[in-house]
N, C-alpha and C positions, 0 to 999 in steps of 0.2 A: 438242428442238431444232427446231421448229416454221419459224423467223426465221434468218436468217443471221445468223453469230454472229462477233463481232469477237474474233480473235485472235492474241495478241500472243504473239510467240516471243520471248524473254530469252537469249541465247547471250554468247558469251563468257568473262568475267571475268577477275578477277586468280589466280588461280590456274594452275599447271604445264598444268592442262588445256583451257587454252582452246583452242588449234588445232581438238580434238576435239568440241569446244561448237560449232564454225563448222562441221562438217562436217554434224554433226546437226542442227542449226536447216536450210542448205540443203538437206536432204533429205528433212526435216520440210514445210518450205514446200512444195518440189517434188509434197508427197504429196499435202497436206489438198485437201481437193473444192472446189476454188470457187465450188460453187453454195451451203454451207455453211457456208463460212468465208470475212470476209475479215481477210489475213494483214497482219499487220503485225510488221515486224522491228526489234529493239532491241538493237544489240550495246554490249555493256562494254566498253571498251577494259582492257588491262593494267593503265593507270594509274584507273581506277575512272568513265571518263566513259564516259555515257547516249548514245548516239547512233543515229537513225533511220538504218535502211540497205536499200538496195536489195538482193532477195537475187537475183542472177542468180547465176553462174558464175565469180569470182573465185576468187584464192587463198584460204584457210581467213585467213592473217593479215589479209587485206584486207575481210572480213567487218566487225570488226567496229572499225574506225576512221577508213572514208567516213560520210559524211554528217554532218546540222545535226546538235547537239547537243540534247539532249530532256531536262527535267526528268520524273523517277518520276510525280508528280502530276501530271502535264500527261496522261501515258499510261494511269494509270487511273481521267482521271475521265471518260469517255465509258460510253457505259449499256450492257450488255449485251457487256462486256469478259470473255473469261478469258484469263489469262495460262498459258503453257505454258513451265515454267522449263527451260531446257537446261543450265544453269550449273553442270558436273560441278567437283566437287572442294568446297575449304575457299570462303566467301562467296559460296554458290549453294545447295550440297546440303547443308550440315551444319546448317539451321535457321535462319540468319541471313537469307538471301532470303526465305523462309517466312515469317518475323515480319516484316519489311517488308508480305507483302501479306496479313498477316493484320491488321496495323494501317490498310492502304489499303480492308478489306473488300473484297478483290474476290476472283473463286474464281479458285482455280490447279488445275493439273495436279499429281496426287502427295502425297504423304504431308504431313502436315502438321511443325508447329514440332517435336515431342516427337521422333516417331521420324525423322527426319529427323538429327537433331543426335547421337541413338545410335546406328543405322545407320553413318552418317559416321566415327563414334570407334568401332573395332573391340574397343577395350576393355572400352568400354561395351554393347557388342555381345554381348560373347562373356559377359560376364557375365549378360545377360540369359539368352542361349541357357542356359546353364549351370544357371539359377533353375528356369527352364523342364525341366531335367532334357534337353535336346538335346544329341545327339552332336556332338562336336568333337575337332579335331585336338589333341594336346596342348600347351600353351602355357605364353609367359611374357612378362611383361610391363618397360619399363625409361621409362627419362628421357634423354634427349641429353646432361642433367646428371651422369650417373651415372660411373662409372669405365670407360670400355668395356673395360680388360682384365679386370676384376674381373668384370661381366656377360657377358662373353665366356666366362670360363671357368665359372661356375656355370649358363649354358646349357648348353654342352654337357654338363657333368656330369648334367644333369637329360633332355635333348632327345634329346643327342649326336649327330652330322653326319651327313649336311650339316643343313644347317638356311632357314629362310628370315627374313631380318629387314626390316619394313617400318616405314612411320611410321604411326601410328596413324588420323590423318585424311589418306589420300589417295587418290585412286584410278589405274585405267588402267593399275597397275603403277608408277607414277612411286618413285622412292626403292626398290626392294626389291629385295634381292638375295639371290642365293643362295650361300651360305658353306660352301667344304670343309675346310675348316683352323683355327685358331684365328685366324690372323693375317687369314683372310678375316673373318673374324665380327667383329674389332675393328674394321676395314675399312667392311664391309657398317652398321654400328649410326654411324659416322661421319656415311657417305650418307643415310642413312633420318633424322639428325638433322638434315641441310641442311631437312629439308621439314617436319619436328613435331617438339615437343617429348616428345611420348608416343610411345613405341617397342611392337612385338609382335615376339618372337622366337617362330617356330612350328617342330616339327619337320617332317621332311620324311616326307608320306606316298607311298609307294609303289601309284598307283593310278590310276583315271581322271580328266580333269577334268569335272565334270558341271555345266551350267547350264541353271534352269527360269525361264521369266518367270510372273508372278503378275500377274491382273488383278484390281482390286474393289475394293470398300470392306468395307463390312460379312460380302460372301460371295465371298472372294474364290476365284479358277480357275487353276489350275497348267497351264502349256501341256505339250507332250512335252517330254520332257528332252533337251537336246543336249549332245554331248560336243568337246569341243576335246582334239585333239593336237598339241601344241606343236611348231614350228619348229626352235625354238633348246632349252636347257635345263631353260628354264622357260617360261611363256606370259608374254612380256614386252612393254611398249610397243612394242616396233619389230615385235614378233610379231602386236601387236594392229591397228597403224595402219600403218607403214610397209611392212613385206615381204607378200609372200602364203605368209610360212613356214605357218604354222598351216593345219591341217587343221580344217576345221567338219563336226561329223556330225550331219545332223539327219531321223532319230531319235537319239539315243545308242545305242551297243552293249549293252544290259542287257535284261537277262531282263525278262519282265511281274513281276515281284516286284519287281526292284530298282528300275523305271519308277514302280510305285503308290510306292513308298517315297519316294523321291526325288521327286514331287507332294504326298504328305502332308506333310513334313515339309519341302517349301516354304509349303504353306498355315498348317502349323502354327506356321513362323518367323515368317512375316509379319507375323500375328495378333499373336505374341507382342511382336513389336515397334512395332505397334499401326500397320503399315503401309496407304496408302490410296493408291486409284489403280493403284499399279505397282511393281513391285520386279524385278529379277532375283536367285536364290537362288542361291549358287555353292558346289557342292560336292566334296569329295575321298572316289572311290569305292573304297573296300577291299575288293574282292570275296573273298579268302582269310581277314578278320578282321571286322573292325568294321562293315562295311558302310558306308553312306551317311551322311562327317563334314561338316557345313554348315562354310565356309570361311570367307564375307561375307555381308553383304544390300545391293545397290546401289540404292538408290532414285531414281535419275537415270542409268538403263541409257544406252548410249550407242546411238543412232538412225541411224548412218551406212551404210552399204549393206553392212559387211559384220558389224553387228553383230549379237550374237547376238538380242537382246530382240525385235524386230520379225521379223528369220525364224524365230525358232521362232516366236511367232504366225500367220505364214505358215505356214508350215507344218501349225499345227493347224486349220488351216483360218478364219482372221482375215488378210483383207488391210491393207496398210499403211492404204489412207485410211479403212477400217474402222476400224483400230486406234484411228487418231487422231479420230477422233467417238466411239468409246467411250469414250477416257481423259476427251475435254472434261465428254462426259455424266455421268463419275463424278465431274469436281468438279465441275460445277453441283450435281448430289445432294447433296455434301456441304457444299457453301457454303451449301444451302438448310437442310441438317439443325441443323449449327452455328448458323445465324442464330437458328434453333428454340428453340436452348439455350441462347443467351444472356439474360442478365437485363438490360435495362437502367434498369429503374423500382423499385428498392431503394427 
């Protein structure tokens, strides 16, 4: 990174989690070094329009539906462009942004088209972890289509309560609840169907919550592990963004045993899901059984002041505007490595 480097933040979209996209893109901007980068802001609106914005100090809603309106190709076809996608949730993080700027050839920030779209789908997620022979919490999976009293009851019979039921693509906690009853759990799979069509019913582990951020491509580095104690009942949207219920521990409470475990077997997730750039690894700690079950793998961790991804990097000793020249630097590596491997003269 020799040359200052134009780059372009992507926040908002249509998806439950845009407020959280506008938080992160401003404090994204706020960080990057401007002798390095210049920043240039593109918010989604709800309704799916492109538009250039100024990032000062606004409300999170107001981010991202000031300013002209900007066509895609207008923004990456200047030279020496990386895009830095903030777009959490379904049409940002599950692949679909990814093949846009895989088809515009420009490098981005983060994991590419593959694991991006299985990440995103927990289903497909957990199936990998699983091929993989990785610990996980025990599960099951349904449809919004399905009979929820009929899934309702062959969960618990298999899981048994409480339990947790989410949609299969979403993040920040949006849709997922936590069910003590049966009539909760018909309930809970109701909700979780407003927002996907694919459902996970997971049992409920009795343990810590543990998250590692993952940096790299090819080699990638596990930061220390931190632990979150939840506010409310469970670590939920309002736990996440709204309240200051949640407790962040950073180190985590764990032995040097269960620290290497819990770095391993985010390195080893990662890999497995053929992750690039960035992930955070989230896990449930069983100190009395099973030890350290991998939960998710977020590949578009959330960047707001109090999110975990960038303080534990802080923490291991990677400052935020550090951060953010690192991540550019691993996609330019990999925009350069792919270009390498592509054929175009069949």
């Amino acid at each position: 990174m020799a040359t200052r480097t134009r780059l372009v933040l992507l926040f908002g979209g249509r998806s439950a989690e845009h407020d959280v996209s506008c938080v992160s893109a401003r404090h994204v901007a706020a960080a990057a070094d401007p002798d390095r980068f210049d920043v240039v802001a593109v918010g989604i609106t709800r309704s799916g329009q492109w538009r250039l914005v100024e990032l000062g100090d606004p409300l999170p809603d107001r981010l991202a539906t000031d300013g002209p309106r900007v066509a895609p190709a207008d923004i990456f076809a200047e030279p020496d462009t990386v895009v830095f996608p903030l777009v959490h949730g379904p049409l940002g993080e599950d692949g679909t942004l990814q093949g846009l700027l895989e088809v515009a050839d420009i490098a981005y920030v983060g994991s590419g088209v593959l694991a991006s779209a299985v990440c995103m789908d927990k289903t497909m997620a957990k199936l990998v972890c699983a091929h993989q022979g990785l610990p996980q919490c025990r599960y099951r999976t349904a449809t919004a289509n399905d009979d929820a009293a009929r899934v309702a009851e062959e969960a618990i019979a298999d899981l048994g309560l409480p339990l947790f039921v989410k949609p299969a693509n979403m993040g920040s906690s949006v849709g997922v609840s936590r069910a003590t009853t049966a009539a909760e759990t018909i309930r809970a799979l109701e909700v979780a169907g407003r927002y996907d069509h694919a459902l996970v019913i997971e049992e409920e582990v009795n343990g810590q919550e543990i998250e590692v951020a993952v940096l790299g491509n090819a080699e990638p580095t596990a930061s220390m592990p931190g632990e979150i104690v939840p506010g409310a009942a469970f670590y939920d949207y309002a736990d996440k963004y709204l309240t200051d219920g949640a407790e962040l521990l950073i180190p985590a409470r764990l032995s040097e045993a269960a620290t290497a475990e819990a770095q391993h077997l985010a390195e080893v997730a990662y890999r497995a899901l053929q992750c690039e750039g960035m992930a955070r690894v989230d896990f449930l700690y069983d100190a009395d059984g099973r030890g350290m079950l991998i939960s998710e793998i977020n590949t578009i961790p959330g960047f707001t002041p109090i999110s975990m991804y960038p303080r534990l990097w802080q923490a291991s000793g990677l400052a935020y505007p550090q951060l953010i020249e690192t991540l550019v630097e691993l996609a330019v590596e990999r925009y350069e490595r792919r270009r390498r491997h592509r054929r175009v003269d069949l």
